[in-house]
N, C-alpha and C positions, 0 to 999 in steps of 0.2 A: 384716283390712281388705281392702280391692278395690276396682278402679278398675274405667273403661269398660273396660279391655282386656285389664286383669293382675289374675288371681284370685289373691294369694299374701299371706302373714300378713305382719304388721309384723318385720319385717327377717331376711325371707329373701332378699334380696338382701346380695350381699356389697358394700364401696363399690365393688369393680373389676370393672366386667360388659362381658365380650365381647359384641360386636353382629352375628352374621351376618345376614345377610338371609335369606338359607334355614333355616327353623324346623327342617329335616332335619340341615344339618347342625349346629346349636345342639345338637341330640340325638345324632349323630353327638362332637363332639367330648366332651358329658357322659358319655358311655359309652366312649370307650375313651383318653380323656388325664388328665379329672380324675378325682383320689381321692374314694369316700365321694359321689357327685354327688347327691344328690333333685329329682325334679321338683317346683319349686313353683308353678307354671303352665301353664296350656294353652286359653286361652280362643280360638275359634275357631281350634285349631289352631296357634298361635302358643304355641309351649315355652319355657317356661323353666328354669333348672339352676341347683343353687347345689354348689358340690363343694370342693376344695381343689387346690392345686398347690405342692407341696413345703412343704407344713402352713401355707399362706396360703389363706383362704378367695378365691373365685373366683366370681363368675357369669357366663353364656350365655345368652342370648336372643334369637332369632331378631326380625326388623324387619320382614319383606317389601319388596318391589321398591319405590325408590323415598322419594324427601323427603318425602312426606304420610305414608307409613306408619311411617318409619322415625321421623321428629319426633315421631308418639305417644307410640312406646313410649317413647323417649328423656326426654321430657317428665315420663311419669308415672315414671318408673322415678329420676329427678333429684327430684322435686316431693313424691313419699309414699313414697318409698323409700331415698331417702340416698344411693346413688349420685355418687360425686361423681371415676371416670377411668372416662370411655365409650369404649370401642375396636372400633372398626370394620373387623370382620374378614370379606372381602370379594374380589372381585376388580373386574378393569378391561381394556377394551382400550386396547393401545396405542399413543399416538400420533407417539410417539418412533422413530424409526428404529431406534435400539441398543438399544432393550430386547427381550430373546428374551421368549419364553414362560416361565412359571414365574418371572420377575424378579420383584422385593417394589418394591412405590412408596412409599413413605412421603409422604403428602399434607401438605407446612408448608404449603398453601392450598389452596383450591378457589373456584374460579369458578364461575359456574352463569347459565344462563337461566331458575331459577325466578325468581320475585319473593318468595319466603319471607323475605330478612332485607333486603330493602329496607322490606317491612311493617312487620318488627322497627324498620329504620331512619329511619320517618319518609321512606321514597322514596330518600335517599341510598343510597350505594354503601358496603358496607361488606365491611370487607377478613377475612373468611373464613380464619380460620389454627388450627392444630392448638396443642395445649397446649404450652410449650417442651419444658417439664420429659419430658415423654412422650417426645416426638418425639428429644430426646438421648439419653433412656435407650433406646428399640430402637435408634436408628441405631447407639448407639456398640454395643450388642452385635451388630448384624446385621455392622459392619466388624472386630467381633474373631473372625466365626465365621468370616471371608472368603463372607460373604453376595452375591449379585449385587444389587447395591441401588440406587434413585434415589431422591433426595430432594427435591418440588420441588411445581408444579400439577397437581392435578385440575380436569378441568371435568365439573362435576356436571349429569345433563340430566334435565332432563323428560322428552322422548321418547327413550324407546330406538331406534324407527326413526326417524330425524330425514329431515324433506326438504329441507333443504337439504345438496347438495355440496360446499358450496364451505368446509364448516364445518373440516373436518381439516385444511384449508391456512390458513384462519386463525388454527385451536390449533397447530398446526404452529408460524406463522410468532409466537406470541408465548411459543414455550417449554412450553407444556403439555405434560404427560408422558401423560398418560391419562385415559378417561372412565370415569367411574361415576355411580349415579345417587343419593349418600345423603350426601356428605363434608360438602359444603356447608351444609346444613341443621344437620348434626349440630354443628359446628363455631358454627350459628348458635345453637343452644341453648343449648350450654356456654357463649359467652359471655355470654348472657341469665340464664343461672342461676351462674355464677360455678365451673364446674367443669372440670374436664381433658378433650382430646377429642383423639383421634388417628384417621385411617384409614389403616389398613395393606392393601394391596391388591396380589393375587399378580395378573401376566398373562395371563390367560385366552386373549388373542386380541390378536394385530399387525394393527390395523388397517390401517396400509400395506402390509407385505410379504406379508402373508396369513398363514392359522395360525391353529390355534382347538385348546382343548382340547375334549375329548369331556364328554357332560353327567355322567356319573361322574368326571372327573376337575375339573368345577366344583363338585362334592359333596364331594371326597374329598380335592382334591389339594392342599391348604390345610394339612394339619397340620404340614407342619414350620416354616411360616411361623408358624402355632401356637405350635408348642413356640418360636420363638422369640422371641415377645411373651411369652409365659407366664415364660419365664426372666427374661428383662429385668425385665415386674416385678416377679418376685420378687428379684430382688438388690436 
C-alpha cells in the first residue's frame, strides 16, 4: 500500500514512531541506535525506518519544518498505518531563563498561532496536551537518570522569523518554556484520531540569554535524549 507521502507495505510501521523533523537525522538515528533498522520509505526525500530497541520493534520518520508538513505524515502514518504513540523528537528555543542548552522540555501542552485545531474545533480554543501516559513514562525516567528536565508549555509557531517583538515577553509572562514549530498540531491529531502523542524537545538555543548550537550539533546532538525516550518506552 501507499499514501500521498509514504511509500511503505501494510505494516512496516511499528505502533511507536519517532517523529524528527530532519529526515537526516530519522536516518541518522536508524543507523547508528536501532537494531536490524530497514528503510521503508523515502518518498521525496522524506525517510522512514522501522528497526528495534532492546527487541521492541521501533519506527523513525522524518516530518519536515513545521504543522502542515509534520500533520501529513502524522495523519497517514495514524489513518493506514496503525500507529497509535507519536513522539516528537526534535528541538526548541528557549524561552525560559533556567534552561541551559541541551536541557529536554517535555511539552504537557502547546499553544500555537496556527488556526489548525481551531479548524478541528469548530473555531474554539482547544487545549493541546501530550498523552498522560507518555509524558509520565519519560519524565519519570529522565528524573531517575538525573536528567536536566522541564515539564510544561510549547508555543508552536508558524513563522520561524516572527515580526512581532514583543512575543517572548508575552510567552515569558504566561510560563511558556520554549518554541517550536510542530507539538501543537501533532497533539491536535492524536486527539482526533484517539492516540498517544508526546514532544520531547532538547534546547538548541536560549532565546533570552543567547546561545545557539551549531547545525551539526542540531543534527546530531539529540541522541542521548534519544536513547532516553527509547528506554522509557521500552520499560
Amino acid at each position: 500500500m501507499s499514501t500521498p507521502h509514504i511509500a511503505a507495505e501494510r505494516g512496516a510501521f511499528a505502533p511507536t514512531v519517532l517523529l524528527p523533523g530532519d529526515p537526516l537525522r530519522a536516518e541518522h538515528i536508524a543507523a547508528t541506535l536501532l537494531d536490524d533498522a530497514v528503510e521503508v520509505t523515502r518518498v521525496r526525500g522524506m525517510a522512514g525506518f522501522t528497526g528495534r530497541w532492546r527487541g521492541q520493534p521501533v519506527s523513525v520518520m522524518g516530518t519536515g519544518m513545521g504543522i502542515p508538513s509534520a500533520s501529513i505524515y502524522a495523519t497517514e502514518l495514524v489513518r493506514e498505518y496503525g500507529a497509535t504513540r507519536l513522539v516528537r523528537i526534535g528541538t526548541c528555543g528557549a524561552v525560559a531563563a533556567d534552561l541551559q542548552l541541551g536541557d529536554i522540555v517535555l511539552a504537557q501542552g502547546a499553544c500555537t498561532d496556527s488556526g489548525v485545531n481551531r479548524t478541528r474545533f469548530r473555531g474554539m480554543d482547544f487545549a493541546a496536551i501530550a498523552g498522560f501516559d507518555l509524558l509520565s513514562t519519560v519524565a519519570t525516567a529522565a528524573r531517575m537518570r538525573g536528567e536536566r528536565f522541564a515539564v510544561g508549555n510549547l508555543f508552536s509557531a508558524d513563522l520561524f522569523y516572527h515580526p512581532d517583538p514583543a512575543l517572548l515577553d508575552t510567552l515569558d509572562a504566561m510560563g511558556v518554556l520554549g518554541i517550536d514549530m510542530e507539538a501543537a498540531g501533532l497533539y491536535g491529531i492524536a486527539a482526533q484520531h484517539r492516540v498517544q502523542a508526546l514532544a520531547v524537545c532538547a534546547v538548541s538555543d536560549q532565546l533570552r540569554e543567547g546561545g545557539h548550537w551549531s547545525p551539526a550539533q542540531r543534527q546530531y546532538g539529540v541522541d542521548a535524549m534519544v536513547r532516553l525516550v527509547l528506554d522509557a518506552l521500552a520499560g
